[in-house]
Backbone as JSON, one array per atom type, in Angstrom:
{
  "sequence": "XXXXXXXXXXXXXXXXXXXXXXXXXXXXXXXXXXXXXXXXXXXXXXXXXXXXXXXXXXXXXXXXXXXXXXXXXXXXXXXXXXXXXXXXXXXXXX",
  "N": [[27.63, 15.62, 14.85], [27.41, 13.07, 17.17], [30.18, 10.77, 18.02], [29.26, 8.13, 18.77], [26.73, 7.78, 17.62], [27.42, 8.32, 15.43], [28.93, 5.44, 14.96], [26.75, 4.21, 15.04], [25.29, 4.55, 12.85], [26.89, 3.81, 10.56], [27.05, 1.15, 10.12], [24.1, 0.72, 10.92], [22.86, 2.02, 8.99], [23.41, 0.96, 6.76], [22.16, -1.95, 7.15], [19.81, -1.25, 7.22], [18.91, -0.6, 4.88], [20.18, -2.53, 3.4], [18.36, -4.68, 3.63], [15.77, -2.96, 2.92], [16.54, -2.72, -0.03], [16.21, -5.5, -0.73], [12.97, -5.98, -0.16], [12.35, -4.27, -1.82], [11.79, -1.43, -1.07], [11.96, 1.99, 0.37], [14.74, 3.01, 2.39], [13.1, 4.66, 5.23], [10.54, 3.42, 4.83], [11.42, 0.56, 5.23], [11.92, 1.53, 8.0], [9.91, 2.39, 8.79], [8.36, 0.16, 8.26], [9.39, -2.01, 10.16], [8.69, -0.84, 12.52], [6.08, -0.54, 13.14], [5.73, -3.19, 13.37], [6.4, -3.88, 16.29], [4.4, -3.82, 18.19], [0.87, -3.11, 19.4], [0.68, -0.42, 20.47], [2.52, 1.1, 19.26], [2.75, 4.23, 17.23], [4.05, 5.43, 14.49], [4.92, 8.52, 13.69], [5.85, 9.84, 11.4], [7.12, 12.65, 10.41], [7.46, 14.81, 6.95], [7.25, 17.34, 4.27], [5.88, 16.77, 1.69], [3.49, 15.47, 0.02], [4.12, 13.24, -1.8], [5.84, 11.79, -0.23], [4.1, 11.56, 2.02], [2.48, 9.23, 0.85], [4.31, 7.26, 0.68], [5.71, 6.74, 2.76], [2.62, 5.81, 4.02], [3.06, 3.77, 2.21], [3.93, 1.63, 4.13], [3.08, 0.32, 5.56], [1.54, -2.13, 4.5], [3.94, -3.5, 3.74], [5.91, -6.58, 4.55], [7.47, -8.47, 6.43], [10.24, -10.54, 7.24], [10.78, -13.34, 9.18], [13.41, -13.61, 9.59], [14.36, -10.88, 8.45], [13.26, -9.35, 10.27], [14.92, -10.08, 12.85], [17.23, -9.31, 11.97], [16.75, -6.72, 12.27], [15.72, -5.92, 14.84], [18.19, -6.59, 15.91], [19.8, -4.61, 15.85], [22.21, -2.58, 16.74], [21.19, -0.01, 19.46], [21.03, 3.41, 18.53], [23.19, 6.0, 19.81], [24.22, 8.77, 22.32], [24.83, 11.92, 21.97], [22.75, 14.11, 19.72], [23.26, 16.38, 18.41], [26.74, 18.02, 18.51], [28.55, 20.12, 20.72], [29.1, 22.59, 19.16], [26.95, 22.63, 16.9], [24.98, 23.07, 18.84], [25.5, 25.53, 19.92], [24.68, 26.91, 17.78], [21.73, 26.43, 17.26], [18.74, 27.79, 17.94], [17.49, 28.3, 20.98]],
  "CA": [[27.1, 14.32, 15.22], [28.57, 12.25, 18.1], [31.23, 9.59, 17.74], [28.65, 6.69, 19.32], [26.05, 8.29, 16.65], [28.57, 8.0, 13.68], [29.59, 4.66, 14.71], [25.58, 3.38, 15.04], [24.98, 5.16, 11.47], [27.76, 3.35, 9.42], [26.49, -0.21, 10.31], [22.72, 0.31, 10.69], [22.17, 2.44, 7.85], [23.91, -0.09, 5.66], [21.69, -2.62, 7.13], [18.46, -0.83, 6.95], [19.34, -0.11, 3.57], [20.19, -3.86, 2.63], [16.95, -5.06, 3.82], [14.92, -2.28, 1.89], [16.28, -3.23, -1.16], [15.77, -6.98, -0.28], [12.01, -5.85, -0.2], [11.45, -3.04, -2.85], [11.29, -0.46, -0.55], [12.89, 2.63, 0.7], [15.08, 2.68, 4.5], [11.96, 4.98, 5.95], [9.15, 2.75, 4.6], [11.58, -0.54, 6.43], [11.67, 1.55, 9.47], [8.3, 2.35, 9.33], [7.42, -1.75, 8.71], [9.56, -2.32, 11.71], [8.14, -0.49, 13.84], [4.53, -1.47, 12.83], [5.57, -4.73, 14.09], [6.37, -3.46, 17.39], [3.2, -3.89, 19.41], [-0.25, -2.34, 18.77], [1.03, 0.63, 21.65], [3.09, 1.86, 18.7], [1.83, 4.61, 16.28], [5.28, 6.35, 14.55], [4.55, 9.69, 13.02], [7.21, 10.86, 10.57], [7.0, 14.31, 9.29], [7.06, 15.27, 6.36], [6.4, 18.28, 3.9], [5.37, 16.62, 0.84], [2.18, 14.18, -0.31], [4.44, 11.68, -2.14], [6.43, 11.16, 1.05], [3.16, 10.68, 3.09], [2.28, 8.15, 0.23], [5.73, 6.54, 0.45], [5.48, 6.5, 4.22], [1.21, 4.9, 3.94], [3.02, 2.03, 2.24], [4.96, 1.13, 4.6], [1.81, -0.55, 6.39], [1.59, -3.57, 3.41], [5.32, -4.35, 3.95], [5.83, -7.66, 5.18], [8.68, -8.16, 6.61], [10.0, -12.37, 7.35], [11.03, -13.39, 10.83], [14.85, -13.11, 9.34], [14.49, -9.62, 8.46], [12.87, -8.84, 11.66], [15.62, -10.75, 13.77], [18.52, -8.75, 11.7], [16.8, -5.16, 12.31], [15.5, -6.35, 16.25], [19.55, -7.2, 16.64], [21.26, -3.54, 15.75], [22.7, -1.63, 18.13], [20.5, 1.1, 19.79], [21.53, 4.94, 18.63], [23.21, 6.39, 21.33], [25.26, 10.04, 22.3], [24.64, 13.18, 21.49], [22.63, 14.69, 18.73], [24.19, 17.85, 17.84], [27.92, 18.54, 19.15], [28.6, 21.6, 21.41], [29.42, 23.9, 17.98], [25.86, 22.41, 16.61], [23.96, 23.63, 19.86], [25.26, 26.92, 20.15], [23.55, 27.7, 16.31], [20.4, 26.03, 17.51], [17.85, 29.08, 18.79], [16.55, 27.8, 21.57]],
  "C": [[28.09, 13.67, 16.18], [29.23, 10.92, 17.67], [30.11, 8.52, 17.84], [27.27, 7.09, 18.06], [26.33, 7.61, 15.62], [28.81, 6.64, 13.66], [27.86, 3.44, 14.02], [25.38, 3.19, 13.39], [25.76, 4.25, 10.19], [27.22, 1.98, 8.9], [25.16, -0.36, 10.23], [22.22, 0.64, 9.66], [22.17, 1.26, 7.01], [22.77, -1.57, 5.79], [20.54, -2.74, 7.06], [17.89, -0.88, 5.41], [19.29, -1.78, 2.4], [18.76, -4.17, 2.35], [15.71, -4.41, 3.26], [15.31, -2.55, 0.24], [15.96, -4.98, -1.58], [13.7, -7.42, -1.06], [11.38, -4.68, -1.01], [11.37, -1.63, -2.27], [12.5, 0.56, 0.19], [13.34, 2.19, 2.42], [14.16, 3.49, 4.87], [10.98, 3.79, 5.64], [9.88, 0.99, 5.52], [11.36, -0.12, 7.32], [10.53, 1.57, 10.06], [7.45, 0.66, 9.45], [7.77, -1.94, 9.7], [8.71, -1.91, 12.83], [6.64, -0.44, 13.95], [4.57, -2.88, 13.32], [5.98, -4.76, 15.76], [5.69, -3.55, 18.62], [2.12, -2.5, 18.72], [-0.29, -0.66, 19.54], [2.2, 1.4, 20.83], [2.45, 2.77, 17.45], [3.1, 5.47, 15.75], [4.23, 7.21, 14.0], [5.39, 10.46, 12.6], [6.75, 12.33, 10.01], [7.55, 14.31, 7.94], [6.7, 16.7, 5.61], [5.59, 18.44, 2.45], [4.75, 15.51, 0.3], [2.88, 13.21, -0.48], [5.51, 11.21, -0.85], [5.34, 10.76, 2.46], [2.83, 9.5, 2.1], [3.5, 7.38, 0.28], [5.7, 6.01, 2.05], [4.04, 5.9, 4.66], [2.17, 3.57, 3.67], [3.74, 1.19, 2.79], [4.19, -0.56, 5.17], [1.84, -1.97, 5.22], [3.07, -4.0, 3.13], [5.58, -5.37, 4.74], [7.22, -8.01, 5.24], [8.82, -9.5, 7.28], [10.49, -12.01, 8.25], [12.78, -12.8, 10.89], [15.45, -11.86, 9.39], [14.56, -8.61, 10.12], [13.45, -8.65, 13.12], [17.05, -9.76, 13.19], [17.84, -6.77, 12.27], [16.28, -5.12, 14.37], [17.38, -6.02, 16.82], [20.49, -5.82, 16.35], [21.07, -2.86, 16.84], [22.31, -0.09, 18.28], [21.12, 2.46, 19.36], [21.91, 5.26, 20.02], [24.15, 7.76, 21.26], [24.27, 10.72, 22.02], [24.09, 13.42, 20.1], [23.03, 15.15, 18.08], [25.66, 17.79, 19.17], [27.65, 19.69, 19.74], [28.28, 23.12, 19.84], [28.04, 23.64, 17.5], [24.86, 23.35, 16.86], [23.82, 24.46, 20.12], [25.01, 27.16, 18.82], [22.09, 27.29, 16.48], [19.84, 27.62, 18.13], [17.05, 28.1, 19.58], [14.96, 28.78, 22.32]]
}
């Protein structure tokens, strides 16, 4: 994982994380409310390989999420860098 990655990860998780237990709910089912509030030009599509995680990921849609919430997860700092490191990329099969 890249340094600018690692640094996003320490701070947003934690704050994704707050805010889902705030509201009952796991950090996918906040990200998924977030980004349901996004504009109607958004449709995420998480994967998945098992039912109760598409049911966990459905309820994301009846999460209501206050202007506060909305204004603390609007305000973190974009992911940025590299995915995978060099040593990562050469085990990837491309």
């Amino acid at each position: 994982m890249g340094r600018a990655r690692e640094d996003w990860s320490a701070g947003s998780v934690d704050e994704v994380q707050a805010i889902g237990a705030e509201i009952a709910a796991t950090p996918a089912q906040t990200a998924l409310a977030w980004l349901l509030t996004r504009g109607d030009d958004i449709a995420p599509i998480p994967g998945t390989r098992r039912v109760s995680r598409i049911e966990e990921n459905t309820a994301a849609d009846g999460i209501e999420l206050t202007a506060a919430q909305l204004d603390r997860l609007n305000n973190l700092t974009p992911a940025s860098g590299e995915r995978h490191n060099e040593a990562n990329m050469a085990s990837i099969d491309h």
